[in-house]
N, C-alpha and C positions, 0 to 999 in steps of 0.2 A: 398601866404601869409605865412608867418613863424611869431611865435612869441615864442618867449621864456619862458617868464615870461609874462603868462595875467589871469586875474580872470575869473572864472566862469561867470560872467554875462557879459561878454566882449564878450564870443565865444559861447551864450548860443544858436544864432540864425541860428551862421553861418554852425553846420553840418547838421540841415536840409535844409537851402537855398541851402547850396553845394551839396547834396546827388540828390534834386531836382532837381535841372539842371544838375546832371550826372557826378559833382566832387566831391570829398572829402575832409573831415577835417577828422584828426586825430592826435594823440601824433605823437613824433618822432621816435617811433616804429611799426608805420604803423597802431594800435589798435584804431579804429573807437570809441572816446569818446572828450567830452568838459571839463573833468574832469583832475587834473595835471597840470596844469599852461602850459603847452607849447603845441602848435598845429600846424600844418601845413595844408592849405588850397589851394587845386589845382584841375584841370582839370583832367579827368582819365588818359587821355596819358603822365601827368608829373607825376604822385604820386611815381612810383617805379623813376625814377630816382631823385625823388627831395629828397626821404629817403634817398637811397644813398649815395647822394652825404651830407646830414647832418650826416651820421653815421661816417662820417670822422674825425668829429672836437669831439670831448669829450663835452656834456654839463657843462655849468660852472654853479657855486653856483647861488642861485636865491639871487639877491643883496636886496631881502626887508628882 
């Protein structure tokens, strides 16, 4: 899951559901938080290459 632009109560659930079954949520700088508008939510075997491959595009302005 990637999101770019989500509120806090959007992703308030999902880094301990993910962390519980042994994946992760974090900003797009790999930092384990729900905080920051943008998250990404993966499996442990995709997390380093899912950053990766998002550190390639420049984030853009948050449109609200």
């Amino acid at each position: 899951m990637i999101d770019p632009y989500f509120e806090i109560w959007d992703a308030a659930p999902l880094q301990t559901i993910l962390e519980e079954a042994g994946g992760s949520f974090c900003n797009w700088r790999g930092v384990a938080t729900i905080e920051g508008r943008e998250g990404v939510g993966t499996n442990a075997a995709l997390k380093d290459s899912a950053l990766e491959i998002l550190g390639r595009f420049p984030k853009t302005k948050d449109p609200r």
